[in-house]
N, C-alpha and C positions, 0 to 999 in steps of 0.2 A: 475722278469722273464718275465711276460706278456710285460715289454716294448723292451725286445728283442728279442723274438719270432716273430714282423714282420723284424728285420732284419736278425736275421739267414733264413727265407722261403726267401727274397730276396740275399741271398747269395748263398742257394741252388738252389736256380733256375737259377743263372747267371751261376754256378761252375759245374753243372750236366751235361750239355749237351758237356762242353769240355771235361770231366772224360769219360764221355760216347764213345765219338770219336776216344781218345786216346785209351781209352781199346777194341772198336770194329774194329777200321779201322787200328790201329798197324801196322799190316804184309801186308796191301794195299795203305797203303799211302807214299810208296817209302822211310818208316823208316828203313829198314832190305833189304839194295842192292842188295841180293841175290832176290829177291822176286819185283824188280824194271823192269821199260820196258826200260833200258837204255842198254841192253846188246842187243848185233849186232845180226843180225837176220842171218846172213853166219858165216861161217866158215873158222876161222883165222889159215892162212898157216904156217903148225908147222917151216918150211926152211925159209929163204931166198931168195927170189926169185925175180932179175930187169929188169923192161924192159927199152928200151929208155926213158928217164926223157922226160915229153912234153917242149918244146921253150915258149911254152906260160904260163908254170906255172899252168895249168889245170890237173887236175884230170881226169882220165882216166876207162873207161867201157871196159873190152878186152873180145873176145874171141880166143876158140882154133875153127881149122879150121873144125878137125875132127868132133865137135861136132854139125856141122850146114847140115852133112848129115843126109837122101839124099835130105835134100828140102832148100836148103839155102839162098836161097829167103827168103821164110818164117821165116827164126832165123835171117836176117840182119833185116829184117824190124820188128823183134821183139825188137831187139837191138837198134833200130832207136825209137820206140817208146818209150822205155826203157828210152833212152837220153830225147824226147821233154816231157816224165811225169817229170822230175824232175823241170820242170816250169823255175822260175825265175836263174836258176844255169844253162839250159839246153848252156847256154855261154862258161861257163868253162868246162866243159864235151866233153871229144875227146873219139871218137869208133875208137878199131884197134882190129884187130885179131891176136892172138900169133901164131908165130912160130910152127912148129907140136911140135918142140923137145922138147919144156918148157911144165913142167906140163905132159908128156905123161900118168904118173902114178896115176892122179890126177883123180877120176870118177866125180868133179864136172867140170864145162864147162862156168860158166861167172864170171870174175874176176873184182877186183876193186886194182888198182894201184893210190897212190899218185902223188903228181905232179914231187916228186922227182927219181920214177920210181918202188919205192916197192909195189910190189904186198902184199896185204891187205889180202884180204879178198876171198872166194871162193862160189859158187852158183848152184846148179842143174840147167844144160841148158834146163829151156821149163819155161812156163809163172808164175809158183809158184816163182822159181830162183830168175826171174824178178823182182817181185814182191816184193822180199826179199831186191833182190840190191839196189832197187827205193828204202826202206827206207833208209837203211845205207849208201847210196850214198847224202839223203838228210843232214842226220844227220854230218856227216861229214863235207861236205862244211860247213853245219850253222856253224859249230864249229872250224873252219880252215879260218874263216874270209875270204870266198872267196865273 
């Protein structure tokens, strides 16, 4: 027994700290999906909903018009920054404003369309929104090989 006892303490100390991890970091290390950072940060439109497909196969940032009163200035050129945060992608990224008619029903106000014209995803229009869409507008392209 004495000549195994240094290898079981070297087994223990290799094998503990993985037992360890598994059992404390479980429900944090993106084993349980429900509990992962991969879910989209907007809100995925229950309908159907297309806009004009872009020519150029870009992914598109939209908003409604309504929601950039009364200072609209200030929501394009939030949308403008919106676009040149997303860095290396900010290429493929086209800004348009919807129609009043599409979405009237909708209380959120910044949208993210495919390159094929489906409206995606939905965003409260002020700098949180933003903030939101800059991720899921990231994540998307990395994952749409643009």
């Amino acid at each position: 027994m004495k000549k195994r006892l240094p290898l079981l303490i070297m087994f223990f100390v290799l094998a503990a700290p993985f037992a360890a991890s598994v059992v404390i970091l479980d429900d944090r290390a993106g084993l349980h999906p429900s509990n992962s950072d991969t879910r989209a940060k907007g809100n995925w439109l229950s309908e159907s909903h297309f806009v004009t497909p872009s020519q150029n196969n870009h992914w598109k940032l939209l908003w409604r018009k309504q929601d950039c009163q009364p200072n609209c200035d200030d929501f394009v050129n939030l949308m403008r920054r919106l676009k040149m945060a997303t860095g290396k992608y900010q290429d493929s990224v086209e800004l348009e404003s919807l129609p009043s008619d599409i979405l009237k029903q909708k209380s959120q106000g910044i949208f993210i369309a495919d390159p094929k014209g489906l409206l995606l995803l939905s965003y409260s229009a002020d700098d949180d929104g933003a903030y939101k869409a800059l991720k899921d507008i990231k994540v998307l392209m990395k994952h749409s090989g643009v």
